[in-house]
C-alpha positions as a printed NumPy array, in Angstrom:
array([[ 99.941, 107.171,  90.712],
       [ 96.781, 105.212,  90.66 ],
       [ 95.047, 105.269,  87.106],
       [ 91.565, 104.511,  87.249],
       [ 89.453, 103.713,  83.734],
       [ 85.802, 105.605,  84.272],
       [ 83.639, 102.96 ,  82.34 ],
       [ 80.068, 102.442,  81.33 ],
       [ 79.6  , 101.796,  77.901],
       [ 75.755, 103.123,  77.979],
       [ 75.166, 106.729,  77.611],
       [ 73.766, 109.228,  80.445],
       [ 75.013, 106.516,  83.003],
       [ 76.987, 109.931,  84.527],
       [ 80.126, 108.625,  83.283],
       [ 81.836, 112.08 ,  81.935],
       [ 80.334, 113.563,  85.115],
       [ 81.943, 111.282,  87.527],
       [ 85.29 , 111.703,  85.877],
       [ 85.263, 115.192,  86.039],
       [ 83.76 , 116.26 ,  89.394],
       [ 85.399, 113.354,  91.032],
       [ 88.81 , 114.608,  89.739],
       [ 88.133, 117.966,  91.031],
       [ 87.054, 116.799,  94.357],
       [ 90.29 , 114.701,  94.519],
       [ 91.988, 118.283,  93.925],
       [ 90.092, 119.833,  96.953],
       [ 91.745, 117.329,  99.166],
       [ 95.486, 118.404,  97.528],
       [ 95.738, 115.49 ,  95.23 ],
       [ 97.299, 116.325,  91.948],
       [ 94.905, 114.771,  88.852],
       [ 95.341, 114.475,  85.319],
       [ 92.39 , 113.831,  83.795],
       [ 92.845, 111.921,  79.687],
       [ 89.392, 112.342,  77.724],
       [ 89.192, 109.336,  75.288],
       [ 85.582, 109.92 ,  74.554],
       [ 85.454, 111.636,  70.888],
       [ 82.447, 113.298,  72.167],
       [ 84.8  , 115.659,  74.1  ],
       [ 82.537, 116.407,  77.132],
       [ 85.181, 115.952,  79.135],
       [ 87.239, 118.529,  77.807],
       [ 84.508, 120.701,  76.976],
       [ 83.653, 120.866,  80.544],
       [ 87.216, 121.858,  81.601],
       [ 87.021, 124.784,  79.332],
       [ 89.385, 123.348,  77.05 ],
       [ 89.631, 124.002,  73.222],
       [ 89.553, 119.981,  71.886],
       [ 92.725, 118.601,  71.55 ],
       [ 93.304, 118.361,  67.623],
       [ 94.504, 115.058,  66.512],
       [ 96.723, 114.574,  69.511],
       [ 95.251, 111.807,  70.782],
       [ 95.026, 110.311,  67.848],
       [ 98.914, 110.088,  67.121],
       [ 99.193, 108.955,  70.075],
       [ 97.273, 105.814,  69.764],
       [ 98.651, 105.925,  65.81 ],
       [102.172, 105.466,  68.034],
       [102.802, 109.044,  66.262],
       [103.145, 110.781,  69.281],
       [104.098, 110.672,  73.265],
       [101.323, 111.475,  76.35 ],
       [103.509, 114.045,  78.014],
       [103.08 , 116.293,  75.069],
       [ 99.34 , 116.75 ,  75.001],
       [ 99.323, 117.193,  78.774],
       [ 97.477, 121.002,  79.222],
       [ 96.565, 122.397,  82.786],
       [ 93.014, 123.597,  83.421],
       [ 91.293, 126.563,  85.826],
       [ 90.319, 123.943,  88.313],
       [ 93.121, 123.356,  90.896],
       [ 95.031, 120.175,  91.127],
       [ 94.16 , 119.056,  87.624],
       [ 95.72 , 118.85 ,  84.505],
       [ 93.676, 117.49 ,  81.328],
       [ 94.846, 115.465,  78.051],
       [ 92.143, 116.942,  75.654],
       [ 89.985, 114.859,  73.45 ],
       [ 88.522, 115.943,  69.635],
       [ 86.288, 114.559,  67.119],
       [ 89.404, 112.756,  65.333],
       [ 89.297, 110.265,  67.87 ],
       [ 86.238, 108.892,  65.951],
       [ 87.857, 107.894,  63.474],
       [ 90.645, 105.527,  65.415],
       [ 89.138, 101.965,  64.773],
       [ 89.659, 102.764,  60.494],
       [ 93.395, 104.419,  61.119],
       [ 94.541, 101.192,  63.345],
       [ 92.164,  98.765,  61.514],
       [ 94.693,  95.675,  60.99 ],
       [ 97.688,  97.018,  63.347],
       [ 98.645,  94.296,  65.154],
       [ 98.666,  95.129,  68.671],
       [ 96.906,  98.3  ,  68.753],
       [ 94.82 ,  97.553,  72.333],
       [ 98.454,  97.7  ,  73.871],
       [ 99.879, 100.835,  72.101],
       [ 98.15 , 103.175,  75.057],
       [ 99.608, 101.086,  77.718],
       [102.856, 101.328,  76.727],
       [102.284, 105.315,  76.224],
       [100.855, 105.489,  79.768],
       [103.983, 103.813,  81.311],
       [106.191, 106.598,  79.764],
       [104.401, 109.35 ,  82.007],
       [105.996, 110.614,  85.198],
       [104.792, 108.308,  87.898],
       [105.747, 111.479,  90.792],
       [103.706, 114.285,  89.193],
       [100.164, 112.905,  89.747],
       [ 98.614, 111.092,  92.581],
       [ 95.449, 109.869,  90.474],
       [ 94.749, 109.256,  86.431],
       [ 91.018, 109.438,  85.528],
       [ 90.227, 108.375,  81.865],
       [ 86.847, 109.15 ,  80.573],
       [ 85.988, 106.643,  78.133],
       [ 83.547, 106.375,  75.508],
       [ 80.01 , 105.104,  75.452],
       [ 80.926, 101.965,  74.061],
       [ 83.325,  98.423,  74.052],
       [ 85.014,  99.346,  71.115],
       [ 88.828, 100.082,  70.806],
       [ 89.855, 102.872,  73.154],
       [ 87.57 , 101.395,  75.951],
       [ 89.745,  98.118,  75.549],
       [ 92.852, 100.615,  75.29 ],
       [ 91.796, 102.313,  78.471],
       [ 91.197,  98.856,  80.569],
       [ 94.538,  97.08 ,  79.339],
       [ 96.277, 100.304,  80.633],
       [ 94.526, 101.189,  83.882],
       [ 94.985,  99.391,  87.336],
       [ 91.309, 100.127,  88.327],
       [ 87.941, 100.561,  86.875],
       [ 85.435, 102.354,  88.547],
       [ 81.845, 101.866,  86.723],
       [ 79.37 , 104.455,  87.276],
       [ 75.546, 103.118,  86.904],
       [ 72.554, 105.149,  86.393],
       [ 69.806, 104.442,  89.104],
       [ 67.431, 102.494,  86.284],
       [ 66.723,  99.076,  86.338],
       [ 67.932,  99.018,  82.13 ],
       [ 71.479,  99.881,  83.353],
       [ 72.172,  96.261,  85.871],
       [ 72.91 ,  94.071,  82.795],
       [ 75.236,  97.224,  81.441],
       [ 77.35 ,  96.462,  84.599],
       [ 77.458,  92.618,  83.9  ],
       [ 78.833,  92.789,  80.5  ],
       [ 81.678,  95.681,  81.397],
       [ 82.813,  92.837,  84.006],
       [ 82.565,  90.553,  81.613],
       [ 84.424,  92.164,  78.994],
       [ 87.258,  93.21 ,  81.602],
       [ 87.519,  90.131,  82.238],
       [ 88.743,  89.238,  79.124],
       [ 91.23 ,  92.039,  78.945],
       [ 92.435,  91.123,  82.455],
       [ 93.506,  87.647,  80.768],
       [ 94.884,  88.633,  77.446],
       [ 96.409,  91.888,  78.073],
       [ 95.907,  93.613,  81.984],
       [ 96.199,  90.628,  84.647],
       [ 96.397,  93.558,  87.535],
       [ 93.231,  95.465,  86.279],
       [ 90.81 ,  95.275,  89.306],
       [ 87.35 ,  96.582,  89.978],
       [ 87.554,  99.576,  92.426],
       [ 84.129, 100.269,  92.857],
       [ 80.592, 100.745,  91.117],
       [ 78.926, 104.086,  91.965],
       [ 75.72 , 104.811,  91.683],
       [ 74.242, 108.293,  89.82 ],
       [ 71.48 , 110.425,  89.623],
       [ 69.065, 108.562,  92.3  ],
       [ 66.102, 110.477,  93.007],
       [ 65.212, 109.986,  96.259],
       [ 61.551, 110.465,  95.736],
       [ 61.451, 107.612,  93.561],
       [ 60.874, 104.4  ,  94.686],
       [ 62.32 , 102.513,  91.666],
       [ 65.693, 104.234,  91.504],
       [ 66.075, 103.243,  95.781],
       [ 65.015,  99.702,  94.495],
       [ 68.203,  99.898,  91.737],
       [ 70.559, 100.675,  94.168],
       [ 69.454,  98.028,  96.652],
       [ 69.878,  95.186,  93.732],
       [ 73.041,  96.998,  93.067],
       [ 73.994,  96.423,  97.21 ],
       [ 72.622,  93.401,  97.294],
       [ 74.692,  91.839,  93.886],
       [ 77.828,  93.532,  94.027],
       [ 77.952,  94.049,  97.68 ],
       [ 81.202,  96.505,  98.983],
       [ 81.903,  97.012,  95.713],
       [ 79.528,  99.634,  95.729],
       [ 80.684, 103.047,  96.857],
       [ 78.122, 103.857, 100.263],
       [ 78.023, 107.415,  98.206],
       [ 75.108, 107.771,  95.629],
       [ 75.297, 110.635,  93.247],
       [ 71.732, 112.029,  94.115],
       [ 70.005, 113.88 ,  90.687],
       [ 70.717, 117.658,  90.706],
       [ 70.509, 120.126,  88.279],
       [ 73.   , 122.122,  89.234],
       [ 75.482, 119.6  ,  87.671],
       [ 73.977, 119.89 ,  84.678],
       [ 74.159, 123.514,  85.164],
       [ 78.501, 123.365,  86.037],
       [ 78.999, 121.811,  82.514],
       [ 77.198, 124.437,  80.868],
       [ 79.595, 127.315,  82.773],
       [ 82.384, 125.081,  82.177],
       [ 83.013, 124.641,  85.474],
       [ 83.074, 121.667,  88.087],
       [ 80.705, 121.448,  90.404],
       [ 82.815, 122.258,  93.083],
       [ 83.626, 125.062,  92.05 ],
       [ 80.497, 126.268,  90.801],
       [ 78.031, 125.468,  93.293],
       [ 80.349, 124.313,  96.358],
       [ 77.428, 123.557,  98.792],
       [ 74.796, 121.866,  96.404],
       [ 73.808, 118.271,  97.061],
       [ 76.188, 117.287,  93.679],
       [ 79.437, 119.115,  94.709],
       [ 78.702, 117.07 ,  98.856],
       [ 78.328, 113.927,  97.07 ],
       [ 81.301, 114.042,  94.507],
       [ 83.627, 115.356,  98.059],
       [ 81.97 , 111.975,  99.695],
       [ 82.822, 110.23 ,  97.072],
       [ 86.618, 110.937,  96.638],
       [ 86.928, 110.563, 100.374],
       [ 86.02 , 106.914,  99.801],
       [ 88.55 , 106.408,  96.715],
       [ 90.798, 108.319,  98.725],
       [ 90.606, 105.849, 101.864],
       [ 91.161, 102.703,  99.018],
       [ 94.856, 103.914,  98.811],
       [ 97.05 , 101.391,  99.377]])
């Protein structure tokens, strides 16, 4: 099972969107997902169609609770979903002092049946903060989506940066998969120049597939579906099937 963190701690960099129409693109090709939504925000799971997961998460990262238990399938096929809820806010004051608590996921994710999914997308939250950190020292991979404005390259440094520092103190395998670009508008000559820097400093790193802007993604999350599903043959659902074809080809 490869388990890949979905990280970008600025907002509207088309991180939730990634995770989810990624994951169901990965279940078009018969790949078996389960997505884990550590963003208290819950767009994940709101997108999914899925009531928010209570305080769930939250014993789980408490070390209340086990992963296998908050697993819940979704409509979509191929992927299963560990919900998110507001409670999840409130994580940094319940584990404030806990010695240890970056590691508590890790050792949660290792408990999970390694022959029942083929990926494990976590959404995480805007931010650096604790269940980011949580999410790196647990995942193999990191895959950073960036939003096609010239604001969002220093973004990408300082998630590097910061990995960096979970890769020596708690992750030494954690590796950068790839850095994908979103919602490029090809009419506009600043978010081609983005990508280019993006090429040109990161080199393979970045995905060949850019996430074009559409508003029929932004349409799926309001029907709760993935785009896929609800507009198979828009520019957003060819992109996302691009793009897990390239993730797909980085199996080892």
């Amino acid at each position: 099972m490869r388990t890949l963190a979905i990280i970008n701690q600025k907002g509207g960099s088309g991180k939730t969107t990634t995770t989810v129409n990624l994951a169901a693109a990965l279940g078009d090709r018969g790949k078996r997902v389960l997505v884990i939504d550590l963003d208290p925000q819950a767009s994940t799971t709101a997108w999914f169609g899925i009531a928010d997961g209570g305080k769930g998460l939250l014993d789980v990262l408490a070390d209340r609770a086990e992963l296998i238990d908050q697993v819940q399938p979704t409509a979509t096929l191929g992927i299963d979903i560990i919900p998110s809820s507001t409670w999840l806010a409130g994580v940094e004051k319940v584990l404030a002092g806990e010695t240890g608590s970056e590691t508590v996921f890790k050792r949660k994710l290792k408990k999970l049946p390694k022959d029942r999914w083929d990926y494990l997308l976590m959404d995480c939250p805007p931010s650096l903060g604790l269940l980011a950190i949580s999410a790196l020292a647990a995942a193999e991979e990191m895959l950073i989506p960036v939003e096609a404005h010239v604001m969002a390259l220093g973004g990408v440094a300082q998630i590097i940066k910061t990995a960096e520092v979970v890769r020596e103190r708690h992750n030494p395998s954690l590796e950068l998969t790839g850095i994908v670009a979103c919602r490029v508008d090809g009419r506009a000559r600043h978010t081609l120049e983005v990508v280019e820097q993006l090429r040109a400093k990161f080199g393979k790193l970045v995905y060949k597939t850019i996430i074009r802007e559409n508003i029929r993604l932004a349409e799926a999350w309001s029907f709760a579906q993935p785009i896929t599903v609800y507009d198979p043959r828009c520019h957003g659902a060819e992109d996302y099937r691009a793009l897990a074809a390239e993730v797909v080809k980085q199996e080892r």
